[in-house]
C-alpha positions, 0 to 999 in steps of 0.5 A: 467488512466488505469482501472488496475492502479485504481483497484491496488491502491484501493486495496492496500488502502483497505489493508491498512485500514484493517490492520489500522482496526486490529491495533485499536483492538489492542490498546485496548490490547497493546498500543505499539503493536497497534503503530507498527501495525498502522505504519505497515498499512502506511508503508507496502501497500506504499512499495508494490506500489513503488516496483510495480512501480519499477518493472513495469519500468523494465518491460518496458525497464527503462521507469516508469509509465507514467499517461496519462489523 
């Protein structure tokens, strides 16, 4: 596995518990507000990989990212 993939998909778990992070803070002030945020932290990092994935495959002619061990 590449060592750019492994840093790119820490990171965005990392985004994804920061936000998660902020979202518990908020549910102290607004429940329903701290409910968007949290799903915002599942939702947001995921897309941002799978787009990632998509334009890496139109980097690489149509060919998708391809794990080899």
């Amino acid at each position: 596995m590449k060592l750019w993939l492994a840093v790119y998909l820490i990171s965005l778990c990392l985004l994804a518990l920061g936000i998660g992070f902020y979202a518990t803070k908020l549910y102290e002030k607004n429940i329903s507000l701290g409910f968007i945020t949290t799903l915002l932290a599942i939702i947001f990092p995921f897309s941002i990989f799978i787009f990632s994935v998509y334009l890496y495959g139109l980097y690489n002619h149509g060919h998708p990212l391809q794990f080899r061990w």
